[in-house]
C-alpha positions as CSV (number, residue, x, y, z in Angstrom):
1,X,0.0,0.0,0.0
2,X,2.9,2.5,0.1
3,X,2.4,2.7,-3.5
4,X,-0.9,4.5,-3.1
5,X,-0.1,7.9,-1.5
6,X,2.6,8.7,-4.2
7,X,0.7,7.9,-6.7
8,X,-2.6,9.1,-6.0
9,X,-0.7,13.0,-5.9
10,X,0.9,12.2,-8.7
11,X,-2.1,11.4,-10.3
12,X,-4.1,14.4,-8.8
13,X,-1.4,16.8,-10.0
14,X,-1.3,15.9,-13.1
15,X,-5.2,16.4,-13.2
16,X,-4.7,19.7,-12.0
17,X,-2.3,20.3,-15.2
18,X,-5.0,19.2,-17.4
19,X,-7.6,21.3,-16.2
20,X,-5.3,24.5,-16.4
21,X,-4.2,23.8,-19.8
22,X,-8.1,22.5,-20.9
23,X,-9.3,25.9,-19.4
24,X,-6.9,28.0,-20.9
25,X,-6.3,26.1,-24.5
26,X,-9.3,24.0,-25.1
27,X,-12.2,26.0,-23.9
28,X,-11.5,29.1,-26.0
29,X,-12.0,26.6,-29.3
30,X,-15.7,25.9,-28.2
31,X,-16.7,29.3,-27.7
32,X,-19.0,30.3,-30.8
33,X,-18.2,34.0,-32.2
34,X,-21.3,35.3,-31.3
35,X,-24.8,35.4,-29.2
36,X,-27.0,35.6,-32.6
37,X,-29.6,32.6,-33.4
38,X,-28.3,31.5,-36.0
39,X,-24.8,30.9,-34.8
40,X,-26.0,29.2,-31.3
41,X,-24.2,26.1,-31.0
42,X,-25.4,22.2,-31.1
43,X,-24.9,19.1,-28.8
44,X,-21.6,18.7,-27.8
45,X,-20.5,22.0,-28.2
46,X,-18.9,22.1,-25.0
47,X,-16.8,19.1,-24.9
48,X,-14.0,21.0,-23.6
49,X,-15.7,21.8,-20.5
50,X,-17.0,18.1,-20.1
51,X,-13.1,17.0,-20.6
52,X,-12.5,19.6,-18.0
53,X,-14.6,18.7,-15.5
54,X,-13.7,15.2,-15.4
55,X,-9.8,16.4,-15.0
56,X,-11.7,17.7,-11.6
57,X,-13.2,14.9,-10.9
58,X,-10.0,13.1,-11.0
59,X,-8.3,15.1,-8.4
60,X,-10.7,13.8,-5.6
61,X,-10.4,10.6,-7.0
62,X,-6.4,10.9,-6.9
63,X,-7.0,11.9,-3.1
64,X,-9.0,9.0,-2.6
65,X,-6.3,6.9,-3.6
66,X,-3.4,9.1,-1.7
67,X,-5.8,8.9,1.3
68,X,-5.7,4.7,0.9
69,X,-9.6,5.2,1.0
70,X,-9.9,6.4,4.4
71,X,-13.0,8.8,5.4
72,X,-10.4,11.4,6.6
73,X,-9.0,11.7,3.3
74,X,-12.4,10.9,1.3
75,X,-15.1,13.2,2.7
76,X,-12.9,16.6,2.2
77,X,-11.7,15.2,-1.0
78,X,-15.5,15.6,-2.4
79,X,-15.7,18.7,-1.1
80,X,-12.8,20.2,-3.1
81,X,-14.2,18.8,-5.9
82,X,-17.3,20.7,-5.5
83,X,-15.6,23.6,-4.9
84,X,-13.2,23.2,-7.8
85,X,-16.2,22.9,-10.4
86,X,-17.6,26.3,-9.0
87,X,-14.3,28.0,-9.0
88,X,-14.1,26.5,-12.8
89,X,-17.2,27.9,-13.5
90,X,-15.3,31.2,-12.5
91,X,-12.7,31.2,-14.1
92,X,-14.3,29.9,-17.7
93,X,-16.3,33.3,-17.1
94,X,-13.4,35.1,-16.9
95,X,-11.9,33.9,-20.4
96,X,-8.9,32.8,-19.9
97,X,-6.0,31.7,-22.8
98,X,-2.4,31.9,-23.2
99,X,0.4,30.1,-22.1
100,X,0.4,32.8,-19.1
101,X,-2.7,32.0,-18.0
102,X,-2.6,28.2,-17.9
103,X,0.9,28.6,-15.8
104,X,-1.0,30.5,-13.5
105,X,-3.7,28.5,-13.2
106,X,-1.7,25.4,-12.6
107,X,0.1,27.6,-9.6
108,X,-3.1,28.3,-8.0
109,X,-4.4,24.7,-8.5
110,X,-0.9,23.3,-7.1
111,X,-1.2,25.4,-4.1
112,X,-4.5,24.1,-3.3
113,X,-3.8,20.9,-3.5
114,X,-0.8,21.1,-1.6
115,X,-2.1,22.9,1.3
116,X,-5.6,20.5,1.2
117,X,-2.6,17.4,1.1
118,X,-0.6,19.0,4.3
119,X,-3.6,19.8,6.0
120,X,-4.9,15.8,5.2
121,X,-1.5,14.2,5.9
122,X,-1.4,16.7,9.9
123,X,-5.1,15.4,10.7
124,X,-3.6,12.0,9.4
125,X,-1.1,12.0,12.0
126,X,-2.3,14.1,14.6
127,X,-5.2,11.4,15.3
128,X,-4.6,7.8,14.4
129,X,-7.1,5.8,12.7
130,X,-9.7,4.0,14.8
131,X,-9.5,0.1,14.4
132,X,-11.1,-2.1,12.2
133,X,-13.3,-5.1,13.3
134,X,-11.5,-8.8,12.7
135,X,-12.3,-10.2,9.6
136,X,-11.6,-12.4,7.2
137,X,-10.0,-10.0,4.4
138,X,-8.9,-7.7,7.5
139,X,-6.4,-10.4,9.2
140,X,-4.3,-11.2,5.9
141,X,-1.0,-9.5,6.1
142,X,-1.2,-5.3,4.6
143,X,-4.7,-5.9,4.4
144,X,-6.2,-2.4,4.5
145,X,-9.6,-1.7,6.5
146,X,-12.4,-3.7,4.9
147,X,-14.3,0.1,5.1
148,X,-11.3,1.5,3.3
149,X,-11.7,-1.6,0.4
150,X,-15.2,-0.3,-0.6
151,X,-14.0,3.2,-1.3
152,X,-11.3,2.5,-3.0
153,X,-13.0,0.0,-5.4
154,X,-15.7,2.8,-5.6
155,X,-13.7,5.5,-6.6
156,X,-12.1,2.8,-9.2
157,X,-15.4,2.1,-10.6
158,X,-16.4,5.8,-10.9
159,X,-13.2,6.1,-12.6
160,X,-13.6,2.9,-14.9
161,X,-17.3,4.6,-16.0
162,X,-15.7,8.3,-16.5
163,X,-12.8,6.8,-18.9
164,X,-15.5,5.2,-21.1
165,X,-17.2,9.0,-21.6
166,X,-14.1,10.5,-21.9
167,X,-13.4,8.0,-24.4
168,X,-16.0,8.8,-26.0
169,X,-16.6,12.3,-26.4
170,X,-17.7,13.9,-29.3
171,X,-18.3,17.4,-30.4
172,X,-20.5,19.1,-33.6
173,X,-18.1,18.4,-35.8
174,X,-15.9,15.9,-34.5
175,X,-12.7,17.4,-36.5
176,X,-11.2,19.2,-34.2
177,X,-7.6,17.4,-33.3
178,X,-7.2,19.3,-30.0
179,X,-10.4,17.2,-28.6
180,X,-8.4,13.9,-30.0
181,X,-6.3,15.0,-27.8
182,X,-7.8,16.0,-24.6
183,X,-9.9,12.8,-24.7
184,X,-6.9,10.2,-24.9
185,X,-5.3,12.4,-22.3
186,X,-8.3,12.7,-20.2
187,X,-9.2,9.4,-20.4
188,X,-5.5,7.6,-19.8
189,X,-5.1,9.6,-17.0
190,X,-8.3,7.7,-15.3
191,X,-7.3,4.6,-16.6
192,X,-4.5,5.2,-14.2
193,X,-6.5,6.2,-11.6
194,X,-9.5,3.1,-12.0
195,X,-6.0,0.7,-12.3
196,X,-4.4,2.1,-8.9
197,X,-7.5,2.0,-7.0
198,X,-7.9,-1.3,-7.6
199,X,-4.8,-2.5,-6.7
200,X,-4.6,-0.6,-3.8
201,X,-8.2,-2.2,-2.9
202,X,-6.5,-5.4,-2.9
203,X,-6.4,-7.8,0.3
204,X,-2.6,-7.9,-0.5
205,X,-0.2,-6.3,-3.2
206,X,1.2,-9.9,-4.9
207,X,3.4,-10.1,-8.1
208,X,0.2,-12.0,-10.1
209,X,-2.0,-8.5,-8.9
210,X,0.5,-5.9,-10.0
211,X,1.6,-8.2,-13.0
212,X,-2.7,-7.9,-13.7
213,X,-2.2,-4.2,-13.0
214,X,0.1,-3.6,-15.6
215,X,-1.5,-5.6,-18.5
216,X,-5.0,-4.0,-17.8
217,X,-3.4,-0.1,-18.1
218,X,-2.5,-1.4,-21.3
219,X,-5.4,-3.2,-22.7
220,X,-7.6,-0.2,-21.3
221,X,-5.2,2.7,-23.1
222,X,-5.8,0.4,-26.0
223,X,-8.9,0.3,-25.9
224,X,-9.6,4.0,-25.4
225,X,-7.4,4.6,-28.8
226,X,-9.9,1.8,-30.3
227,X,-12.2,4.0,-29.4
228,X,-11.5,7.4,-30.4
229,X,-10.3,5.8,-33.8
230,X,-14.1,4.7,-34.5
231,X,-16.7,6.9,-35.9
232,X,-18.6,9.0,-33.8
233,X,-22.2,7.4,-34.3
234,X,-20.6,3.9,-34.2
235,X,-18.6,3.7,-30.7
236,X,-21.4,2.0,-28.4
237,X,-19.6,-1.1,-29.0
238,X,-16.2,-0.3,-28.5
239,X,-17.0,1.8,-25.3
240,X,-18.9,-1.4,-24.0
241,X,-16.0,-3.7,-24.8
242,X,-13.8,-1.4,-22.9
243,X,-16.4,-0.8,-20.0
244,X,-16.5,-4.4,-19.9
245,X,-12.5,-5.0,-19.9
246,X,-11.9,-2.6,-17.3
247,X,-14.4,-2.7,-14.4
248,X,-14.3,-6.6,-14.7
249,X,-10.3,-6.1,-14.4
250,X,-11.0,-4.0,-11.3
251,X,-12.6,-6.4,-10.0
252,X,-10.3,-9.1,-10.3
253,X,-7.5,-6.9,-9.0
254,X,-10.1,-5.0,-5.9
255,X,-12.0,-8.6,-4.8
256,X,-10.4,-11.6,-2.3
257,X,-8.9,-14.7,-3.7
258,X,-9.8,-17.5,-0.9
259,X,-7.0,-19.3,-1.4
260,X,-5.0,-17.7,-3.5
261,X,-7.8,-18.1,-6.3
262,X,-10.2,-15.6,-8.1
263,X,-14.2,-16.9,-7.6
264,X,-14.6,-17.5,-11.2
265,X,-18.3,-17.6,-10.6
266,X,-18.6,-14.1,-8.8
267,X,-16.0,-12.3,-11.8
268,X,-18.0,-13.9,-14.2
269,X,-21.3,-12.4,-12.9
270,X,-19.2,-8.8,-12.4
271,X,-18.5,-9.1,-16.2
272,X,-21.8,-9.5,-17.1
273,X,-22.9,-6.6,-15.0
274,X,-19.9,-4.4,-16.4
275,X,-20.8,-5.2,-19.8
276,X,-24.2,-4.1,-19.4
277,X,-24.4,-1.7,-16.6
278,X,-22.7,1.1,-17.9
279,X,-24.8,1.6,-20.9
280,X,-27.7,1.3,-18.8
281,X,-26.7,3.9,-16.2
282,X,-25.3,6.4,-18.8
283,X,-28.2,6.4,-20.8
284,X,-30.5,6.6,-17.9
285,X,-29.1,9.0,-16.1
286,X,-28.8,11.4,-19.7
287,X,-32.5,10.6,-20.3
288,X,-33.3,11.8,-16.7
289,X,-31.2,14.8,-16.9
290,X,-32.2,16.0,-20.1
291,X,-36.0,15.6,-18.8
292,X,-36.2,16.8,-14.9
293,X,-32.6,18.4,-14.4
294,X,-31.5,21.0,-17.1
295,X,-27.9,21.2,-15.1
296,X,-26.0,21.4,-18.2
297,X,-27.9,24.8,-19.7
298,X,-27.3,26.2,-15.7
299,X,-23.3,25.9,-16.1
300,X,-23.4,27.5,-19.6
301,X,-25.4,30.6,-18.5
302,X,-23.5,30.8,-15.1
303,X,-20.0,30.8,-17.5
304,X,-21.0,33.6,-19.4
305,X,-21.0,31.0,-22.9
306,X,-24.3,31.5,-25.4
307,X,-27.0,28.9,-24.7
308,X,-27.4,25.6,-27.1
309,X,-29.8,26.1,-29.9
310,X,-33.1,25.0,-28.6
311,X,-33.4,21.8,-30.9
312,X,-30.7,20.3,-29.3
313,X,-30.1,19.7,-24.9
314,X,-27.2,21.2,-22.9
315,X,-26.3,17.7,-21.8
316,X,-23.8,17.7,-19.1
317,X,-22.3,14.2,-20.0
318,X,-18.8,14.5,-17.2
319,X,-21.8,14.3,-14.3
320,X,-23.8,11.9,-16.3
321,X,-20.3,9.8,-16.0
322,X,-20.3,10.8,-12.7
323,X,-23.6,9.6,-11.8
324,X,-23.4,6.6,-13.7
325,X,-20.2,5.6,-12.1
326,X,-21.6,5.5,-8.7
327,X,-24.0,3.4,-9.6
328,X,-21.9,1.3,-11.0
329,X,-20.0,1.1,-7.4
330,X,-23.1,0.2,-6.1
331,X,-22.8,-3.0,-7.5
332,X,-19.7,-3.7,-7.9
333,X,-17.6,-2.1,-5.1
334,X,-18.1,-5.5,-3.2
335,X,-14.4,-6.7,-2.3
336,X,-14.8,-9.0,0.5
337,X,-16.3,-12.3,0.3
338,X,-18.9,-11.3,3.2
339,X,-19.6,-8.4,1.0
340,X,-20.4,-10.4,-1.7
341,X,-22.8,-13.0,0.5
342,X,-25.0,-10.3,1.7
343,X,-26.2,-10.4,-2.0
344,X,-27.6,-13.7,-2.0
């Protein structure tokens, strides 16, 4: 587990660096010329700002994983990721660009996340952790808090579901190479994050896991280039394959092996569920949006950008991803084998 903390601010940081350079380089690409009708932009318009968001949503995540899934670390994680969309939402208003602007705006993201990391790791050691009830998972040797297990394989789940929209972003005209770009970055970077949450999830770190670890970062980086190389209109399959490869690989790295052996029935079951689940969720949750919670057209108003043309929705698809992901942790953030039995 000492793996975790490094990474997990290795990981945030580098989140922060995408959302500087999304705001500042990105963002300006997507804003039309204009507030007249006939220039008012179409669905996806603002797929800089959903690539953006989810670079937030990765530094909780990142925390999460630094914090080795402990409530401490958890709870005031979320909270700076609320408080980092609303400071975006700022910021986007402000219209930002240059290479100034995104060094500054990595500075003042840094510094946050440094202080909210000292302030995390003093309350760390200022009051130990309270201890965990015996159990089975809990009494194998660096077995972290069974508690701790269930967030971490969350947080890797969310992440797994957030890498498939990433993948699959889109925008109006799907031409432009910058949002190529921003989605492989975007979505590699929580490949990396669904990948170490799961391992760190695990009962015990053993060279079969990490060896597992290392094959599914590249399967899943893969398969997010398989992705973006598919025509927009035709990548439900792709982005179901990968859903598929990667939540069912976080479970095999997150869940207990009795005896030194997956449960072939219970991973079989989780890839059935993360083969269909996501698409469920995703489309539920846009369907439910677009009908009772017009979020979306809120964050374009509140960021000064010109509304999309009434024939199309103002769908925010990074908290549909969100959303979707937690639901998918619902189901599948189950590492223990008493987790698993309360099912039946």
């Amino acid at each position: 587990m000492r793996f975790a903390r490094p990474v997990g601010l290795i990981l945030s940081a580098a989140a922060v660096a995408l959302w500087a350079y999304g705001m500042t380089t990105w963002q300006p690409l997507t804003e039309p010329l204009g507030p007249w009708s006939e220039h008012l932009p179409g669905n996806n318009a603002y797929w800089a700002r959903d690539l953006r968001f989810m670079a937030i949503m990765a530094v909780p995540l990142g925390l999460v994983l630094a914090g080795r899934g402990q409530m401490r670390w958890s709870g005031p994680a979320v909270v700076l990721g609320g408080c980092w969309i609303a400071a975006d939402v700022a910021v986007d208003r402000a219209d930002l660009i240059g290479v100034g602007a995104t060094v500054r705006l990595a500075v003042a993201g840094y510094a946050v996340l440094g202080v909210v990391a000292a302030l995390l790791l003093w309350w760390e050691r200022a009051v130990p952790p309270m201890g965990e009830p015996d159990t089975e998972s809990a009494r194998e040797r660096g077995a972290t808090p069974a508690t701790n297990r269930r967030v971490l394989t969350g947080a890797a789940c969310v992440a797994g579901v957030l890498t498939l929209v990433a993948a699959g972003m889109e925008s109006p005209t799907d031409r432009e190479p910058e949002l190529h770009q921003g989605a492989l970055a975007t979505a590699a970077l929580l490949v990396a994050l669904a990948v170490g949450a799961a391992l760190a999830a695990a009962p015990a770190r053993t060279r079969v896991r990490v060896g597992l670890a290392a094959g599914l970062t590249v399967v899943a980086v893969l398969g997010v280039g398989w992705v973006r190389a598919t025509a927009p209109g035709t990548r439900l399959l792709p982005e179901a394959a990968l859903g598929a490869v990667l939540l069912t690989g976080v479970t095999l790295l997150a869940w207990d092996w009795p005896g030194g052996r997956p449960i072939w029935r219970h991973h079989a079951l989780a890839a059935l569920i993360a083969l269909v689940g996501p698409v469920v969720f995703l489309v539920a949750t846009a369907i439910s949006m677009m009908i009772l919670m017009p979020i979306g057209a809120a964050f374009t108003a509140l960021a000064g950008n010109s509304p999309i043309n009434s024939a199309d929705s103002d769908l925010l698809v990074s908290l549909v991803g969100l959303l979707a992901g937690l639901g998918m942790a619902v189901l599948l953030a189950r590492p223990s084998v008493e987790d698993r039995r309360q099912l039946r």
